[in-house]
C-alpha atoms as one frame of an Amber mdcrd trajectory, in Angstrom:
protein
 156.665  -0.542  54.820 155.327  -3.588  52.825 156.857  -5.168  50.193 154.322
  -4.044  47.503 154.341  -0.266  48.915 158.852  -0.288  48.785 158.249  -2.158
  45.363 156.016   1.224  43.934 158.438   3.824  45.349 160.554   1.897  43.449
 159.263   2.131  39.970 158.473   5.599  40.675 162.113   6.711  41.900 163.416
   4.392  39.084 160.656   6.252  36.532 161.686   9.987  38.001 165.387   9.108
  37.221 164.717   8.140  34.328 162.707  11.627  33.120 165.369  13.543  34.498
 167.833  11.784  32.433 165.630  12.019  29.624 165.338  15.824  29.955 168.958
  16.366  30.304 169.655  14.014  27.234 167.088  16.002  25.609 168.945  19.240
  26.377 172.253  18.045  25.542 171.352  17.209  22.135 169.989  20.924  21.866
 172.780  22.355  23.179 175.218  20.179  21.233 173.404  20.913  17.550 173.552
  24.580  18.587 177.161  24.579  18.944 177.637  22.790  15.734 175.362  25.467
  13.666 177.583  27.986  15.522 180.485  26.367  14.533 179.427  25.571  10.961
 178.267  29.468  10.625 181.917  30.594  11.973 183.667  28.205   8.895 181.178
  29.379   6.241 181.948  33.199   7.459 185.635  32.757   7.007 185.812  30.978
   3.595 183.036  33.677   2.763 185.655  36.967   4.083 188.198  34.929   1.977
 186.461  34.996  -1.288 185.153  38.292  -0.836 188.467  39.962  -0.409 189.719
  37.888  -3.144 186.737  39.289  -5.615 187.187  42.526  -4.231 191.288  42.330
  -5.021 190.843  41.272  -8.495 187.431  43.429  -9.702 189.384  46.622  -8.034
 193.245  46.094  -9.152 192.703  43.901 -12.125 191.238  46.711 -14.364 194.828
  49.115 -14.178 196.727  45.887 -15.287 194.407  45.281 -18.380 194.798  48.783
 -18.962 199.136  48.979 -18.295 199.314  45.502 -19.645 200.704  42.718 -17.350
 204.130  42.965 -18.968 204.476  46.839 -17.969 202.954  46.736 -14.821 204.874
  43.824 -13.811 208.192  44.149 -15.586 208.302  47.508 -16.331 211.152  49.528
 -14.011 209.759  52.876 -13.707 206.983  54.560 -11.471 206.186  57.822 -12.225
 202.627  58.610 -11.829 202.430  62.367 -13.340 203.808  60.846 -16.626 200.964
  57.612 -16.262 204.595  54.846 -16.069 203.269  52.200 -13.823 205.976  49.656
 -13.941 206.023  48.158 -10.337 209.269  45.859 -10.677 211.347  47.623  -8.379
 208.459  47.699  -5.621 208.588  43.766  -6.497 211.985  42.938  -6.248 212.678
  45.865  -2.749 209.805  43.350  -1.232 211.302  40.093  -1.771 214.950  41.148
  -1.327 213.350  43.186   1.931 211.469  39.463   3.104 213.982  37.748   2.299
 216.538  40.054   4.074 214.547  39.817   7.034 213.658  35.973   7.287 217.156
  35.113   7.149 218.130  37.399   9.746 215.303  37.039  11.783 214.113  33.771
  11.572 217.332  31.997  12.874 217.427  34.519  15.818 213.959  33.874  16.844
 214.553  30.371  16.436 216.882  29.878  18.725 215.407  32.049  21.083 212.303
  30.073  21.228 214.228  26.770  22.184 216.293  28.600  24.547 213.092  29.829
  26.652 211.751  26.211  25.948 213.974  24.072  26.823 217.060  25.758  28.690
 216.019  29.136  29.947 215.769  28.439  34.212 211.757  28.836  34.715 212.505
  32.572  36.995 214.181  33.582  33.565 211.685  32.330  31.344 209.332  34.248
  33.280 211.034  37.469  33.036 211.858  37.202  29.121 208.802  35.488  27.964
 206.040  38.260  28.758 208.686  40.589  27.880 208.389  39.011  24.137 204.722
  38.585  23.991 204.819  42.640  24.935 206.985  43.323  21.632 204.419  41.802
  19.828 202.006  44.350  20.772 204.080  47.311  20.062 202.498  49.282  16.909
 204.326  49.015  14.009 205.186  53.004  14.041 206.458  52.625  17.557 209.384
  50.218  15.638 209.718  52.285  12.717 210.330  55.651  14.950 212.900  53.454
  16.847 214.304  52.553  13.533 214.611  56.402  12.439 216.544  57.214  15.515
 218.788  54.212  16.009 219.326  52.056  13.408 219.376  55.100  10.421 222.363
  56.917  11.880 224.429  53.498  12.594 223.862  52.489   8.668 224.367  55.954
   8.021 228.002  55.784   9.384 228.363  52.460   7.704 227.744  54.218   4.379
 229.900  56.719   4.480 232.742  54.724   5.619 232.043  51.976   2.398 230.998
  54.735  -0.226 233.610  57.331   1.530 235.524  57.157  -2.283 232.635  56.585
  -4.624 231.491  59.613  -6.350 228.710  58.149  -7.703 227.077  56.901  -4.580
 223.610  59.000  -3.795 224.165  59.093   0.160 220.977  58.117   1.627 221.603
  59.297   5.196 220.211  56.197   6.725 217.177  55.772   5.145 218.052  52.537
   2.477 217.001  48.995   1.937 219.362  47.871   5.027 217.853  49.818   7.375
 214.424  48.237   6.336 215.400  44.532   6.275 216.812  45.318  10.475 213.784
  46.920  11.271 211.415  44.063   9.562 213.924  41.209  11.356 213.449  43.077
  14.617 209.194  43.220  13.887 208.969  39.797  12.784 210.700  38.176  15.868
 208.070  38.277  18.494 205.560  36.033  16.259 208.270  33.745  15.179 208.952
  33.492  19.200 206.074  32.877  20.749 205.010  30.012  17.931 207.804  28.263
  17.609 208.060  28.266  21.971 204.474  27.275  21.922 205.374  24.307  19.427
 208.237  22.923  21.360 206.375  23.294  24.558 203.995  21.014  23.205 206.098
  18.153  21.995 205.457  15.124  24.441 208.224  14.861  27.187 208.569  11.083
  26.300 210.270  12.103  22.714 212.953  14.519  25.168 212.784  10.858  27.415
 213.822   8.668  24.950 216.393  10.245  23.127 218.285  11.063  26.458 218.018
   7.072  26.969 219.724   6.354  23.745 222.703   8.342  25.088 222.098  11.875
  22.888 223.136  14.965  24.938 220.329  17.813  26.022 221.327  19.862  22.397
 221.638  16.904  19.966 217.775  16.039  21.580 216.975  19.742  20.918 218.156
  19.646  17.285 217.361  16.210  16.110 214.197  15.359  18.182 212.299  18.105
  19.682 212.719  20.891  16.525 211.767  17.852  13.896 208.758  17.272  15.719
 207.528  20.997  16.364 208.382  22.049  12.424 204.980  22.053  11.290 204.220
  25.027  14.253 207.574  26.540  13.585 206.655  26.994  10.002 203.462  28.602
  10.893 205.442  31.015  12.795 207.883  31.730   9.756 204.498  32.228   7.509
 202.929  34.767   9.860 206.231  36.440  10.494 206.493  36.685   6.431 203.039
  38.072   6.127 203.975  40.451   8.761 207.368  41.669   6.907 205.436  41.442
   3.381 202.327  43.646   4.417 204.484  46.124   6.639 203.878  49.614   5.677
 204.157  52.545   8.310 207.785  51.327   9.537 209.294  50.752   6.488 207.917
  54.410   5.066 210.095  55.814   8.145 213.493  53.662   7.483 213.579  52.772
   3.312 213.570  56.310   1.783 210.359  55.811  -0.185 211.826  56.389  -2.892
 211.166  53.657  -6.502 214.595  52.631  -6.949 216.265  49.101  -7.961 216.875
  47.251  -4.588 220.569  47.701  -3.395 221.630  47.567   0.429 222.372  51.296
   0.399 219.822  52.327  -1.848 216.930  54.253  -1.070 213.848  51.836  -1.565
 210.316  51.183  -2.065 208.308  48.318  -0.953 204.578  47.390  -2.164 203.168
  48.898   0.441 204.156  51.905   1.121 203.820  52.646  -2.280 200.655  52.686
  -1.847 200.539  53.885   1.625 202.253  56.980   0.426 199.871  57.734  -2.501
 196.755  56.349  -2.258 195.463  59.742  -0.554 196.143  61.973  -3.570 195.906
  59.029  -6.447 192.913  58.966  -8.677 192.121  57.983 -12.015 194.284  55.227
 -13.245 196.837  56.128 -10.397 194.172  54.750  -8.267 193.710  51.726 -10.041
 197.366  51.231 -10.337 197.186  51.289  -6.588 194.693  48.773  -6.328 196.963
  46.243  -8.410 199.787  46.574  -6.185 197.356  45.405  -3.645 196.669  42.594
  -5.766 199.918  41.758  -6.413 200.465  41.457  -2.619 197.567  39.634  -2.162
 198.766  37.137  -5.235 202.198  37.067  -2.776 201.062  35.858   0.429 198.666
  32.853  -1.257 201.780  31.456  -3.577 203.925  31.824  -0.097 201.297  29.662
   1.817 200.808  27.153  -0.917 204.785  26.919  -0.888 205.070  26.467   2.496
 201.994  24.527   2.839 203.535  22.052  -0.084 206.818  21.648   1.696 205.334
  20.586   5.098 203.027  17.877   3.493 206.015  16.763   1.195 207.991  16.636
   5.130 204.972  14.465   6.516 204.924  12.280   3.696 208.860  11.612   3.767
 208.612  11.318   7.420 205.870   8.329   6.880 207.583   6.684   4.581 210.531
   6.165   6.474 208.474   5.129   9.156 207.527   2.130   7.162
């Protein structure tokens, strides 16, 4: 072959290449401005399902409140629908006692859990317990509160009697009280607060576990001064989904807290937001109804204040953490 023929096949290799190139350049571009529309579409449908529900919540519950008046409805201590009383304080204060219960109880437990299957559990153990948590999480919530009926009820039923065993004035409860709830919600919330906060302190870089055990800290003072320090911002998305879990329970709770709209006590038969309306949204109408929808509301109102608290104390962490950085 000549110079001048190996010099074309040249230029026409070199101008094929190029085409192809071209073409797949062409389809990239395509491919990558369909992925951001898809992406874009998936953000705007979110903030969109956000703002509906939150114009849904207020056009449906805020009529009963103008109508009760905030102070009643919020402050007011008795709920008796057949006499139009719509005072939803002891629904409010059963929920945060019962969240509260249940985040202190839980949240420590799952905790610890997490960094034992992280960081100490031998990986043929970890393999064994792990999938066994991940299957609690997908246990209906009934499933729990059926559990709850027929173990936990008659053990705080015992526990009852033998406290209140002299107290005349005690209504026994047989079980079914504010205690039994917070156990059952503890019990509920730990598989979320598990698998997050395991997830997060997978994730933190080996070289943070690496250098501390250089600078002469033992395998726990890494764990608690190191490793859960640098997973807290995934730990504390755990404890918010395990909240919103315990806050928006219904079906267990109706089977363990007595349902009934009482003042929150240990041994008192209880009420929580939702299965208050759980319980009587089938046969509510009228103002009842509304009434029903404000709870919801109210719930709703719950969760955001709980995010933007939690949300406000991990920037405030960040910032802190910066600063002494510098």
């Amino acid at each position: 072959m000549s110079k001048a023929n190996a010099e074309a096949v040249g230029t026409v290799s070199a101008k094929a290449t190029s085409g192809i190139r071209s073409k797949r350049s062409g389809m990239t571009d395509a491919k990558e401005h369909v992925m951001k529309f898809i992406f874009t579409l998936c953000g705007i449908v979110a903030v969109a399902c956000v703002i509906m529900i939150t114009v849904y919540m207020i056009i449906s519950g805020a009529p009963a409140i103008g109508k009760i008046g905030i102070i009643e409805f919020l402050f007011g201590d008795t709920w008796y629908a057949k006499e139009e009383q719509f005072g939803i304080l002891p629904l409010i204060l059963t929920s945060i006692f019962g969240t509260c219960g249940a985040i202190v109880i839980g949240v420590p437990i799952g905790l610890m859990t997490a960094v034992f299957l992280s960081e100490l559990a031998p990986k043929p153990l970890k393999n064994i317990v792990k999938p066994a948590v991940e299957l609690l999480a997908a246990i209906p919530s009934v499933i729990y509160g059926l559990l709850g009926s027929m173990l936990i009820k008659p053990v705080i039923y015992a526990l009852e009697e033998m406290i209140f065993a002299n107290d005349p004035t005690h209504q026994f409860t047989g079980g079914a009280n504010l205690f039994s709830a917070i156990l059952v919600l503890a019990i509920m919330i730990l598989p979320t607060i598990i698998n997050i906060s395991e997830n997060s302190l997978s994730a933190v870089p080996p070289e943070y576990r690496e250098a501390s055990t250089g600078l002469g800290a033992t395998k726990i003072q890494t764990i608690f001064k190191v490793t859960i320090p640098a997973a807290k911002s995934g730990i504390a998305s755990g404890v918010v989904l395990g909240v919103g879990r315990a806050i928006g329970e219904a079906m267990a709770i109706m089977l363990v807290a007595g349902n009934s709209a009482n003042m929150p006590g240990l041994f008192n038969s209880v009420k929580f937001l939702t299965t208050g309306v759980v319980a009587e949204f089938a046969y509510s109408s009228g103002l009842h109804r509304q009434a029903l929808f404000g709870i919801g509301l109210v719930l709703f109102v719950f969760i955001m204040i709980i995010n933007f608290i939690l949300n406000g104390i991990l920037k405030s962490n960040k910032k802190t953490a910066k600063s002494e950085k510098k």
